[in-house]
N, C-alpha and C positions, 0 to 999 in steps of 0.2 A: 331460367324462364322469367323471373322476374325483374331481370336488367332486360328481357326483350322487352318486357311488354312496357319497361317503363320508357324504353326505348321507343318504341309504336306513340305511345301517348305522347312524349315530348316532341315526334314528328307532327300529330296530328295539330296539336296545341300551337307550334311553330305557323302551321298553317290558317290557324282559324286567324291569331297574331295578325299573321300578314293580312290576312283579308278584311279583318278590321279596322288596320291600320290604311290600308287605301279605300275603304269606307272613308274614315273618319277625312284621309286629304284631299277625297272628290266632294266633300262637302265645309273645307276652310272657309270660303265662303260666309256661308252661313254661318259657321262658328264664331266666327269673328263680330258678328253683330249679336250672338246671341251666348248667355249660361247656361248651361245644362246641367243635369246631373240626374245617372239611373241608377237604383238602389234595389238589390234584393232584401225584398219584405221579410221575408223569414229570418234569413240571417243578419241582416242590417248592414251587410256591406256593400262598398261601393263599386260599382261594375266598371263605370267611365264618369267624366267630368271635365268640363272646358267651365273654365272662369268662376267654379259654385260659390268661390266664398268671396265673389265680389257686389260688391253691391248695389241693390235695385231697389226702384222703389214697386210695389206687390203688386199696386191696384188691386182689386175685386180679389185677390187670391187672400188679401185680408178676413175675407169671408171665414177662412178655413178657421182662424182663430174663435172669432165670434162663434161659428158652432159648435166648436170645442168644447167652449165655454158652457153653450144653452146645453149640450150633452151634461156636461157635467152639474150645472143646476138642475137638470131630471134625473139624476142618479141622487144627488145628496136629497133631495125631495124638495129644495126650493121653490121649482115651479114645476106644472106637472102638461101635460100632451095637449089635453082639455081646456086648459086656464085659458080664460078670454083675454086677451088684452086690449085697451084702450088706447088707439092711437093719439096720440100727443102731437102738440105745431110743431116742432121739430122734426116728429118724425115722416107727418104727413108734408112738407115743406122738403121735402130731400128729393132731388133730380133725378134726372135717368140713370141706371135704370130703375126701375120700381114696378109697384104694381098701382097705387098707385090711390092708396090708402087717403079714407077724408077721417078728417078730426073728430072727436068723438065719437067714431064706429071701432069695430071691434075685429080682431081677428086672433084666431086660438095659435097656441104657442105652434101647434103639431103643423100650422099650415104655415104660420111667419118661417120656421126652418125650412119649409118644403121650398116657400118660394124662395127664399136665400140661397138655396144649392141650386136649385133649376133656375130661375129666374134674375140671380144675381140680385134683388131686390132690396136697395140701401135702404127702402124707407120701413121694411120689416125687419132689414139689418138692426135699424138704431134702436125699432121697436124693442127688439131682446135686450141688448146692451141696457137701454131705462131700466126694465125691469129686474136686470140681474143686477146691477149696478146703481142702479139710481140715477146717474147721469150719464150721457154717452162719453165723458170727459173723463169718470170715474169710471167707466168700462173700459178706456184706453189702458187706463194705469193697469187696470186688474190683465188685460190681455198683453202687455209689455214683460210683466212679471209672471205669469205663467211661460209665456216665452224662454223668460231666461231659467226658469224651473225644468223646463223640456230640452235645455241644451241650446235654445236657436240663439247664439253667441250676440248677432249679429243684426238682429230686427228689433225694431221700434216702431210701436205705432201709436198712433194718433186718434183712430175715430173707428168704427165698428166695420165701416163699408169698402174702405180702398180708394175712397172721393182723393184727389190733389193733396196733399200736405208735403212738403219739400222736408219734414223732417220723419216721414213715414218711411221704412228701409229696412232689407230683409238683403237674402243669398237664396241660391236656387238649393243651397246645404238646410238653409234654416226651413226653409217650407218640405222638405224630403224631411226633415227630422219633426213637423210637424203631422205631415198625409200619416207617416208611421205610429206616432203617434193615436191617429184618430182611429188608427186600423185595430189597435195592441189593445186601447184603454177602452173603447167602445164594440165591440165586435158585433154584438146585436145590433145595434143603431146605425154601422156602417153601410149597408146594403141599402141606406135613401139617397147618396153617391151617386147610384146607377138609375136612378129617377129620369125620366125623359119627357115628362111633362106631369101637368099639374091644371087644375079644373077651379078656375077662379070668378067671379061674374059673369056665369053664364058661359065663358070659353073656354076651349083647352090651349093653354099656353104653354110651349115645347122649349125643352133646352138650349141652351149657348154653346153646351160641349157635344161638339160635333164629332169628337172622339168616340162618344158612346156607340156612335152607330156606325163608325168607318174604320173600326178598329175591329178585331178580333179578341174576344176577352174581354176589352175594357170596361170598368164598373166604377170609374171617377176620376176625379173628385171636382174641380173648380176650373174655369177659363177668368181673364179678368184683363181689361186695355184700359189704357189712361193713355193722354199722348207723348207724357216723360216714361213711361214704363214702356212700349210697343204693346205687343199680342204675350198675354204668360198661359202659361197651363201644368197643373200640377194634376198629373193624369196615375192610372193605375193599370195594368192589365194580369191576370189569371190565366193560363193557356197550362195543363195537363200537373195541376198541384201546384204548380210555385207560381208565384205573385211579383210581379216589378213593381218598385216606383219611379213616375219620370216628372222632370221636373224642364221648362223651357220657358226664358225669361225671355223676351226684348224680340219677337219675331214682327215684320212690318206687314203680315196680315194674318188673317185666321188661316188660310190655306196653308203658307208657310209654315206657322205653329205647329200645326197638327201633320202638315208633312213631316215636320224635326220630329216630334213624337213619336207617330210610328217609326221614320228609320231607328233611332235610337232605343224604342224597347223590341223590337228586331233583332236590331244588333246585340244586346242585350240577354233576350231569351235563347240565342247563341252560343252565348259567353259562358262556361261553365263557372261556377263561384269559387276562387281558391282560394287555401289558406293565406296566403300572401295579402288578398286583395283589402284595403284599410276598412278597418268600421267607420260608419256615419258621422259617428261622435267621437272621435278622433282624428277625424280633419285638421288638419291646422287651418285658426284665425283669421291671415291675413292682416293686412292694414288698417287697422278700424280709421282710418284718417283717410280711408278713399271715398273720393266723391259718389254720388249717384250716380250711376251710366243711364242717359237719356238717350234718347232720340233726339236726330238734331232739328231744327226748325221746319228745313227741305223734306224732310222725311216726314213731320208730324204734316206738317200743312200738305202731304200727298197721301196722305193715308186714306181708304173707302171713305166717305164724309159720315155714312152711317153706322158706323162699326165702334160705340162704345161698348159693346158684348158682340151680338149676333151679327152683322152683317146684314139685316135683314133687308134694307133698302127706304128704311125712315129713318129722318134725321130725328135724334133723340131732344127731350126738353124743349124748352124754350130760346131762341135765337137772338144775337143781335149782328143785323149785317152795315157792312160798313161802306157800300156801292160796288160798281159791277166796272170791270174793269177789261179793255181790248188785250191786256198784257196779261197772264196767268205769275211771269215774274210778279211783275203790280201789284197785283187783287195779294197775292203770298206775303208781300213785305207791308204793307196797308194789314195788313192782318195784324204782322208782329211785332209793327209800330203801335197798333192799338192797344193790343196786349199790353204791352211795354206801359202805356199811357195810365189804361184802367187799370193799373194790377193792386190800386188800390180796393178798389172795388170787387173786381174780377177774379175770384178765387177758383173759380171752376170751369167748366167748360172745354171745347177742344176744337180748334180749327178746322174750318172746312172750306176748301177751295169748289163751287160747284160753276160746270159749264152750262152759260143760256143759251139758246140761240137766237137770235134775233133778226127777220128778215135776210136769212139767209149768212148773217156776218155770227162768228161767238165771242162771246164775253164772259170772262169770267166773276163771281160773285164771291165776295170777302165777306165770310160770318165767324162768329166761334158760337156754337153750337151744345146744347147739354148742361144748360143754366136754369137753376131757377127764376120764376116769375118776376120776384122784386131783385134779383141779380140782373138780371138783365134790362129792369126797367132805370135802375141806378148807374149802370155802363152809359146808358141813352144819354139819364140827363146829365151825368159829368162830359161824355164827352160833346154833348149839343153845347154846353155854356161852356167849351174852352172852343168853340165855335167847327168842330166837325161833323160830320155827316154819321147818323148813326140810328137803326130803325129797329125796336123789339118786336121778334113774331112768336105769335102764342105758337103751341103747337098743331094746330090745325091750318092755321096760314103758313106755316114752316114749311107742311107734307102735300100743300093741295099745289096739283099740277098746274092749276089756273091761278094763279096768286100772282100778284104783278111782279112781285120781285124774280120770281123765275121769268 
């Protein structure tokens, strides 16, 4: 009786196999541009993985640390729900996204976390980091070394929010062993995850994770693009008692992302968990000597123009464009030549190729997008005096439909 039945199960198992296995090869594709990795939450082991312990840089999914962190100074009683905080030039000087914070106002620790999870908000990002930290320089250090206290082998960071740093770099293994993490050591505090907006000057401002509402289950965690990292999303979903984590590095838009998502915690809550299957934290390594996987030039300068989070259909920050061009090759390489020129200056930002039209003929328009104020006004004047073409737009001449630059 029990050689049938083990018999039945090894057919059925045979089966799900197969069917996952031609899952997984009508979407190589995809795979190939992107890491994954889904993780049962309960047990900590690993369902599937393409690429996880290679390396990426996080963007905004850096967030997850930072609240790790503010979690864990509200449990030690460092800082408490209520505490006011005083935004500081740093923090109110921090680009999109944000909310959007002026110097010497104030906002309580319990809202800075809210809008960081919903809002992606670097500039209440850096706000915690000060305060837990003292410096956002000395928050890097503390969240690097929690990292490697948690297992994540493989990441390093730099700054509280997920902004550009070329030496900021994580695995789709490290941030699953972080979501796990927030789930295990916070379990009360976990459920602001699944937040889908949030009530700030007079508005209600709604999430980036578009997961939460086109998933089934889903109650987190974080979305986060830069244009070296693509679309990431470190997601969760709950369906009848067991709990997945997914993990989806380098997608080139938000529909993609969260498409890989759901197939993959599908596939997933599927997949029964076997003894066989590796724990999280006994992955192997890899090469710590591999480079970051970017996105390449073609790909960043084609990406939504507005999509440093939402996709919402504003370009973010302050602009500098560099003329409008009959070629969209042109307007692309006038971009990356700029880059190239400013990158002294040019720490942030992310290209946006946008089409004009112009008495019936179109032209394409060459900006990088998602800069600070005096960032962008420093672009201008280095590259005015090596004698180029180059014009800063606040953010309201950026998004207004009548601006002459459109």
């Amino acid at each position: 009786m029990q050689g049938s039945i083990g018999r039945r199960w090894r057919g059925r198992w045979f089966v799900l196999a197969a069917a996952l296995a031609a899952s997984l090869g009508a979407s190589s594709a995809r795979a190939d541009r992107m890491a994954s990795i889904v993780v049962d939450a309960g047990t900590g082991q690993v369902i599937q993985q393409v690429d996880a312990t290679r390396i990426w840089h996080p963007a905004s999914l850096t967030k997850l640390m930072t609240i790790y962190l503010a979690f864990t100074a509200l449990e030690s009683g460092q800082i408490s729900v209520d505490e006011a905080l005083l935004v500081s030039p740093t923090a109110a000087a921090q680009p999109e996204t944000k909310l959007g914070l002026r110097e010497g106002k104030t906002i309580t620790v319990a809202q800075a976390i809210k809008a960081v999870i919903v809002r992606s908000a670097n500039d209440a990002a850096v706000l915690l980091g000060e305060r837990i930290a003292g410096t956002e320089d000395a928050f890097a250090i503390m969240m690097t070394l929690k990292a490697r206290e948690l297992g994540m082998t493989r990441t390093v960071f730099h700054n509280a929010t997920g902004l550009p740093d070329d030496g900021q770099v994580t695995t789709a293994r490290d941030m699953a062993i972080l979501a796990r993490a927030l789930m295990t050591d916070f379990p009360e505090r976990y459920p602001i995850f699944a937040s889908t907006s949030l009530q700030w000057g007079g508005r209600t401002l709604t999430t980036y994770n578009g997961l939460l509402s086109a998933y089934q289950g889903a109650d987190g965690l974080k979305t986060g693009f830069t244009c070296a990292s693509g679309y990431n999303l470190v997601g969760s979903a709950l369906r009848e008692g067991r709990r997945l984590i997914g993990v989806v590095l380098g997608g080139r838009s938000s529909g993609e992302r969260n498409g890989e998502m759901a197939r993959l915690l599908d596939s997933g809550f599927h997949t029964p968990v076997l003894p066989s299957f590796p724990e999280l934290t006994a992955m192997p390594d890899g090469d710590n000597q591999d480079a970051p996987r970017q996105l390449s030039s073609a790909e960043c300068s084609t990406l939504p123009s507005a999509s440093l989070e939402g996709g919402t259909g504003k370009l973010p920050g302050w602009a500098v464009i560099f003329g409008a061009f009959a070629d969209q090759a042109k307007a692309r390489n006038t971009v990356d030549q700029a880059r190239k020129a400013l990158q002294a200056v040019l720490k942030h930002g992310q290209p946006a190729i946008i089409r004009r039209q112009q008495e019936g003929t179109y032209r394409w328009a060459a900006l990088v997008v998602g800069l600070g104020q005096d960032e962008a006004k420093a672009a201008c004047r280095k590259m005015q005096a090596d004698g180029g073409y180059c014009l800063a737009l606040n953010p309201d001449v950026l998004n207004s439909p009548s601006a002459l630059w459109r």
